[in-house]
C-alpha positions, 0 to 999 in steps of 0.5 A: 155936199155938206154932211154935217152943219152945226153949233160948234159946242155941240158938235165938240160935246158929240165928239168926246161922247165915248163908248157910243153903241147902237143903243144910245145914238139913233142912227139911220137904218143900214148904217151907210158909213159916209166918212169910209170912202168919201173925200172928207173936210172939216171946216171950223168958222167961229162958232159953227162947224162944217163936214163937207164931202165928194163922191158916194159912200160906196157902191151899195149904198145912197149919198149922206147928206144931213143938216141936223146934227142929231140925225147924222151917224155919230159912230161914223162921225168918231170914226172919222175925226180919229182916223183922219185927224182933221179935229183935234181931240186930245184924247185920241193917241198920236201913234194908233189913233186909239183913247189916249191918256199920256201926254208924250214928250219928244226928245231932241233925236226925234225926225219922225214928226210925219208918221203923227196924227194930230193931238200930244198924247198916247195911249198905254201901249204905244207910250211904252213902245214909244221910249222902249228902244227895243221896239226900235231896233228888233222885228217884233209881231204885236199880237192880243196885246202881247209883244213877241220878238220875230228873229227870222222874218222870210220863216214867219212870213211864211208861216203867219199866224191867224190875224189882225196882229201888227208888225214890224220888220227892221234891218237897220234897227234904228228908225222909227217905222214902228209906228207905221206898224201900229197905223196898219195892222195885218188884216189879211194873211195873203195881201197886206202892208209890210212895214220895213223900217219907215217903208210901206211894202205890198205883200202878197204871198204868191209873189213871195213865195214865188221870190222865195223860191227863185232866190233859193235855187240862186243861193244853192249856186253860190250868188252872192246877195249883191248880185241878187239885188245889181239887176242884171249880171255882167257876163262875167258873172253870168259865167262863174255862177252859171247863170241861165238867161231866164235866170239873169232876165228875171234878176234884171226885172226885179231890181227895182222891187220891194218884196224881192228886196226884203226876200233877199235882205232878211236871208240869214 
């Protein structure tokens, strides 16, 4: 269905409008947010632009179709051009997705072209992030704007503070995941994206706590971090470390997973 037929110009102009509030844009009662979960695509020809979508808004709410510019949800709309890139607005930031105002130059080591968004410019914070290497090489919590060192990541993690914060967990110290971080921040204590190094990790703190556990009676036995993360042990092993079969099963099931992964890596 089309969401959105217009002049290119005015579209453009409705765009770069910022500060947009409920009290100078008439939008519908109810607010249904179309761009939230639907399929979205922008399609630019000449001087008319086009904002087609599949599916429904959400569960609670009717389908969105309008064909006047004016009527259409310009908050939702912003929204949607910042988050997903599908429009090129130079003032929105490459990292975050937030107002932007620094043009950024790459350096010639730089890989990480697949975590930007569209645009070439940053906002304050994620400029300075960008060439501090300590944001690179060290486990930090970005918290009401403030920058805090995490020195022991499975003690913070069992301990979160109150959200939304960002951050970022890093053992090779030299990737470029931060960036990750600052695209998903932590909205929920017990359920979020754990971003370790460039990878996306599940968290849930009932499993955690569970690995964390189960990792600590193993180390009180002497297993060796190796073990832990070979699957299941040799006989061998099995033998010097006194290992139960429920114990060398469990170890064989969780090779393969992320968060047992992190539990183990991070233990100093």
């Amino acid at each position: 269905m089309i969401l959105l037929y217009g002049n290119r110009a005015r579209f453009e102009k409705t765009l770069n409008i910022r500060n947009i509030t409920s009290k100078n844009v008439d939008e519908p009662k109810g607010d249904p947010h179309p761009c939230n979960s639907l399929d979205c695509h922008v399609k630019i020809a000449g001087n008319n632009v086009a904002v087609t979508a599949k599916g429904r808004a959400s569960e609670d709410s009717t389908p969105v179709e309008k064909d006047n510019l004016n009527d259409f949800p310009v908050k939702a709309l912003t929204t949607f051009s910042q988050e997903r890139g599908d429009i090129g607005i130079s003032s929105t930031c490459i990292f975050c997705g937030a107002e932007a105002s620094v043009n950024v130059v790459f350096p010639k080591t730089f890989t990480a072209y697949q975590f930007l968004q569209a645009g070439s410019k940053a906002c304050l914070r994620c400029a300075e992030m960008f060439v501090d290497p300590k944001c690179r090489r060290n486990s930090w919590i970005l918290r009401n704007g403030n920058l805090e060192t995490v020195n022991d990541p499975l003690i913070f993690l069992v301990n979160l503070p109150d959200p939304p914060f960002c951050l970022y967990l890093t053992k090779k110290k030299r990737k470029h995941g931060w960036i990750l971080a600052v695209q998903n921040p932590v909205l929920n204590r017990d359920r979020f994206i754990l971003i370790v190094d460039e990878e996306k990790i599940l968290f849930e703190r009932e499993k955690f706590v569970e690995f964390e556990a189960f990792a600590h009676s193993l180390r009180k036995k002497g297993v060796p971090k190796k073990v832990l993360l070979g699957g299941m042990p040799l006989p061998s092993v099995k033998r010097k470390y006194d290992l139960s079969w429920e114990e060398c099963s469990k170890l064989r099931g969780l090779q393969r997973n992320s968060l047992w992964r992190v539990v183990v890596e991070f233990e100093k």
